[in-house]
VOGU-3710 file (C-alpha; in Angstrom, 3 decimals, decimal comma):
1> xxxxxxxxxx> 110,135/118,943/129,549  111,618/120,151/126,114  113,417/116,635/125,542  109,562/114,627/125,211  107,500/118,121/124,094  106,495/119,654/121,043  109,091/122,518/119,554  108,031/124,429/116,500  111,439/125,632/116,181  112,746/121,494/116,120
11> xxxxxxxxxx> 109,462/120,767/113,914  109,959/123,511/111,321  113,818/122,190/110,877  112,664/118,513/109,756  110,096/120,409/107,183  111,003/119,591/103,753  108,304/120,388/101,652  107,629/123,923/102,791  111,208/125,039/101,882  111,057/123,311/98,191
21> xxxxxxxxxx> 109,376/125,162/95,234  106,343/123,385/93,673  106,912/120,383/96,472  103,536/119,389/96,095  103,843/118,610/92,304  106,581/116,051/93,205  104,477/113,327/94,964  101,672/112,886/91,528  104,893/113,084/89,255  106,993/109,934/91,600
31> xxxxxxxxxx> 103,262/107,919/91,000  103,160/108,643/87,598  106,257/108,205/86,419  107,018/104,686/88,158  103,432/103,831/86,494  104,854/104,473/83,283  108,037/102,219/83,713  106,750/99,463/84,840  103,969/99,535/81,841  107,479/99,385/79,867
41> xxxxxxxxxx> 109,310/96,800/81,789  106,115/94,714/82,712  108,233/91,481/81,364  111,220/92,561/83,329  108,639/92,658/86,515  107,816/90,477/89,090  105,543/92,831/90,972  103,945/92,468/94,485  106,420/89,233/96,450  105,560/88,899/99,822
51> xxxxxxxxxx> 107,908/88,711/102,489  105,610/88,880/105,832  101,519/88,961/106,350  100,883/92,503/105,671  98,996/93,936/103,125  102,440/96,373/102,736  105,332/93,346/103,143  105,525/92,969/99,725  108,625/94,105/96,852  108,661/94,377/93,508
61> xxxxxxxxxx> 111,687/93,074/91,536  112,942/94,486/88,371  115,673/92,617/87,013  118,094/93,553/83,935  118,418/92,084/80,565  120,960/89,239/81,361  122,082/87,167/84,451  121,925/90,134/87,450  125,229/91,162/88,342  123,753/91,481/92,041
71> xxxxxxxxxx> 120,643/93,353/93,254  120,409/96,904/94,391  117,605/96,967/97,206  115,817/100,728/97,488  113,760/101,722/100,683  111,543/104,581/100,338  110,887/107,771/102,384  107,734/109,633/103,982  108,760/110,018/107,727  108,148/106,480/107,970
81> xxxxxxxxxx> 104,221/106,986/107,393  103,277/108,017/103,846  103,925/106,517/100,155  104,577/102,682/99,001  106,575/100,532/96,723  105,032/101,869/93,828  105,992/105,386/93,797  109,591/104,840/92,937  109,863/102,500/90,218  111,559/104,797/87,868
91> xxxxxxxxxx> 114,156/104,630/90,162  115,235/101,822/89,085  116,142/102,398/85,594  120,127/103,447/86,592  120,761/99,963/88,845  118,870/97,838/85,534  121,089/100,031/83,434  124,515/98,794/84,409  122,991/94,940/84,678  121,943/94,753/88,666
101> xxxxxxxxxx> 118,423/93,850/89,610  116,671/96,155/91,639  114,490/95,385/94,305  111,831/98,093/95,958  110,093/96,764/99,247  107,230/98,616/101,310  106,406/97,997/105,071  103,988/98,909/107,257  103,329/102,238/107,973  103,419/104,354/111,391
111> xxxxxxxxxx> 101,160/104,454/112,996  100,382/101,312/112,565  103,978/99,874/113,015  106,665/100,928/115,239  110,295/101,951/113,888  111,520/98,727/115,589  108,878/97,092/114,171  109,429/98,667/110,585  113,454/97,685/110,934  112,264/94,048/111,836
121> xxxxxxxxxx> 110,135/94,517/108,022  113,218/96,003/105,858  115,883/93,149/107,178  113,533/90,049/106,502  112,313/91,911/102,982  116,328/91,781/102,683  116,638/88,455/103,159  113,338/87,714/100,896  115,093/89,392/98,212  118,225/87,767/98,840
131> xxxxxxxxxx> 116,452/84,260/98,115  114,679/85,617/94,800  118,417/86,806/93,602  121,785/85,937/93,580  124,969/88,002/94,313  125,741/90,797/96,222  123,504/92,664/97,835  123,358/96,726/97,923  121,270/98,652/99,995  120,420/102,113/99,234
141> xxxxxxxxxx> 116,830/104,313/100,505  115,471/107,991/101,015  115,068/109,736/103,871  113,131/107,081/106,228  114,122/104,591/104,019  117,581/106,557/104,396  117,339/105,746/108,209  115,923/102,162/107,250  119,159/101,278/104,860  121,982/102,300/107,809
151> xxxxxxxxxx> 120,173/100,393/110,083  120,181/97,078/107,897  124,501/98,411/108,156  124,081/98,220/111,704  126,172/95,303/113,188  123,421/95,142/116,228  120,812/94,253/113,549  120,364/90,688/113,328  120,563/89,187/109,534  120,740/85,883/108,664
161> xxxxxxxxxx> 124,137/84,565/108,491  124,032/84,401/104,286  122,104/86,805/103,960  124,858/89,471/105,868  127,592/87,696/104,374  125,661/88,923/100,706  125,274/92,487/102,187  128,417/94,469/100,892  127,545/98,340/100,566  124,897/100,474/101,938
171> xxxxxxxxxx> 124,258/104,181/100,984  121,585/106,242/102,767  120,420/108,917/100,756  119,450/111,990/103,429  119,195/109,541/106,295  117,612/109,970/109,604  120,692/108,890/111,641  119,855/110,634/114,953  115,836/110,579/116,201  115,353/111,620/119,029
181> xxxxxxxxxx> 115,010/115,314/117,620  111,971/113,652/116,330  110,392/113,602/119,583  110,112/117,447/119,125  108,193/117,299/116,038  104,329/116,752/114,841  105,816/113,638/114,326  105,865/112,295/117,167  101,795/111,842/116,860  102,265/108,864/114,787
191> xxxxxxxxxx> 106,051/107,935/115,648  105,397/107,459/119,451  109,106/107,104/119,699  110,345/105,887/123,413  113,916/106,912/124,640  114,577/103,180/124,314  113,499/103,654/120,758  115,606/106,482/119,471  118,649/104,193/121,615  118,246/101,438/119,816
201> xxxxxxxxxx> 116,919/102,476/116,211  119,189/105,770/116,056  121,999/104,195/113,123  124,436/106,917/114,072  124,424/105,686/117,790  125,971/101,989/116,762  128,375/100,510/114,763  128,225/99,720/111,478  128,418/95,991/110,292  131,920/94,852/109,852
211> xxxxxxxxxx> 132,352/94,484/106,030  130,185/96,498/104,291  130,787/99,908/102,334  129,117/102,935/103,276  128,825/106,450/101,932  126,443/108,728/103,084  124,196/110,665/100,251  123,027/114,331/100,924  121,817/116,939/98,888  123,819/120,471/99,086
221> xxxxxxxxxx> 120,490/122,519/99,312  119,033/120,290/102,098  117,534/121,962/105,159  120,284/122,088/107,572  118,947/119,425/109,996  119,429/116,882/107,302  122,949/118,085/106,151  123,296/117,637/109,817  121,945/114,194/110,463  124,015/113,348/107,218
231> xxxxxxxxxx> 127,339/114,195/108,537  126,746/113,208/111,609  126,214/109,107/110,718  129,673/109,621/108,233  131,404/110,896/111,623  130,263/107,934/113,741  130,945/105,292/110,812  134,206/107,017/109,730  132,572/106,599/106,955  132,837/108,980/103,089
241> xxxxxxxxxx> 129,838/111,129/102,789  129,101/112,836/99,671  127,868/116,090/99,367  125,356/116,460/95,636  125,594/119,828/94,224  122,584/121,731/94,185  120,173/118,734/95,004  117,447/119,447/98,019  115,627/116,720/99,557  113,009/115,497/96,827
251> xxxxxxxxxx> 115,058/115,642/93,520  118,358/114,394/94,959  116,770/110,797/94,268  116,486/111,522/90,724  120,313/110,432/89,807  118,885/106,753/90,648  116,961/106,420/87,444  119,780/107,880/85,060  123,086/105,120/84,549  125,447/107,747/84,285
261> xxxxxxxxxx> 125,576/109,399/87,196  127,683/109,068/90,046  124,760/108,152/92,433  124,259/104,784/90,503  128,103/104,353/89,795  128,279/104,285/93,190  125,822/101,973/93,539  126,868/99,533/90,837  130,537/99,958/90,844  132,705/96,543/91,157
271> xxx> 133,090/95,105/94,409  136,028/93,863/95,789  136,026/89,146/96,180
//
């Protein structure tokens, strides 16, 4: 039926690209510009850590010029299936900024990994990075990475003891919090997502982990389905969601890489003992 087949109507409202001008200039731009800082920062680099066997379970770890206040963990986007570590750098610069390190994991990509499978990748690169760096421990990501980050909040996730006692804020950025509209999409090719799947990988159907801060991130000039998916996690946490002014779903990242904004404020701002 409709719940497990193909909608263009579903598919065409988790489209970002074809409702963004110039969307595919943003892709070569990402690349080039987290290229370019970490040419700049190469002594401020530890580049390519492995956390698991895969050729993708690796992070790279900037840190800041003195001891690291904590370390801000990114996950990055592509419907689970496209880009790497390496596109975001840049995105660092705000976190290094106001003295955190920041730490920017890949994982293997659907098809060839599962959701569960990619969850199982972003809470042991946590606790990898959680051994490289002491502190707190903030968790922020894009989109998939988005979905990724709320479900490292999710008290159902298991975490190593320190390492969840570490964990003290999360903020998706235009999360996937509900997927089994997914199931309706072309993406559904490489997602292969189960009912079981969107149960137990769907952030907005648990709790979130007692003890850490979360505000959901959207862009004001998303596509609807991702204002949606946005307010619906900050219903089902009871959780702040904030709403950026005139920022659609590839630029509403860029606040990461400046320190002033109120993305990375956010991100950095004191934590309570």
């Amino acid at each position: 039926g409709m719940q497990d087949g193909f909608d263009p109507a579903v598919d065409r409202a988790y489209q970002n690209g074809a409702f963004i001008p110039g969307a595919a200039d943003y892709p070569p731009r990402w690349a080039a510009a987290a290229a370019a800082f970490r040419a700049v920062l190469a002594e401020r680099a530890v580049t390519d850590l492995a956390y698991g066997p895969g050729d993708r379970q690796r992070f790279d770890l900037f840190l800041p010029q003195g001891a690291p206040r904590g370390c801000v963990v990114f996950l990055h986007g592509g419907y689970w299936r496209a880009f790497d570590r390496g596109d975001w750098s840049h995105l660092a610069a705000g976190a290094l900024a106001r003295g955190w390190a920041c730490a920017m994991p890949g994982y293997t990509l659907a098809p060839a990994a599962t959701i569960p499978q990619i969850t199982g990748q972003a809470a042991a690169a946590l606790a990898a990075v959680a051994a490289r760096v002491a502190g707190p421990l903030v968790v922020t990501g894009h989109s998939a990475g988005g979905h990724l980050a709320a479900r490292l909040a999710c008290a159902d996730l298991a975490l190593p003891a320190a390492v969840a006692g570490r964990l003290r804020r999360v903020v998706p950025i235009s999360p996937l919090a509900e997927l089994a509209p997914l199931c309706q999409t072309a993406l559904q090719a490489d997602l292969h997502l189960t009912p079981a799947d969107c149960a137990t990988e769907s952030p907005a159907r648990h709790l979130p982990r007692p003890g850490v801060a979360v505000t959901v991130w959207v862009g004001g000039q998303e596509r609807p389905a991702f204002l949606w998916q946005a307010r619906l996690l900050s219903e089902a946490w009871a959780c702040p969601w904030h709403v950026a002014p005139g920022r659609h779903h590839f630029d509403v990242i860029d606040d990461l890489a400046d320190p002033g904004s109120a993305l990375t404020g956010l991100l950095t701002a004191p934590l309570e003992a």
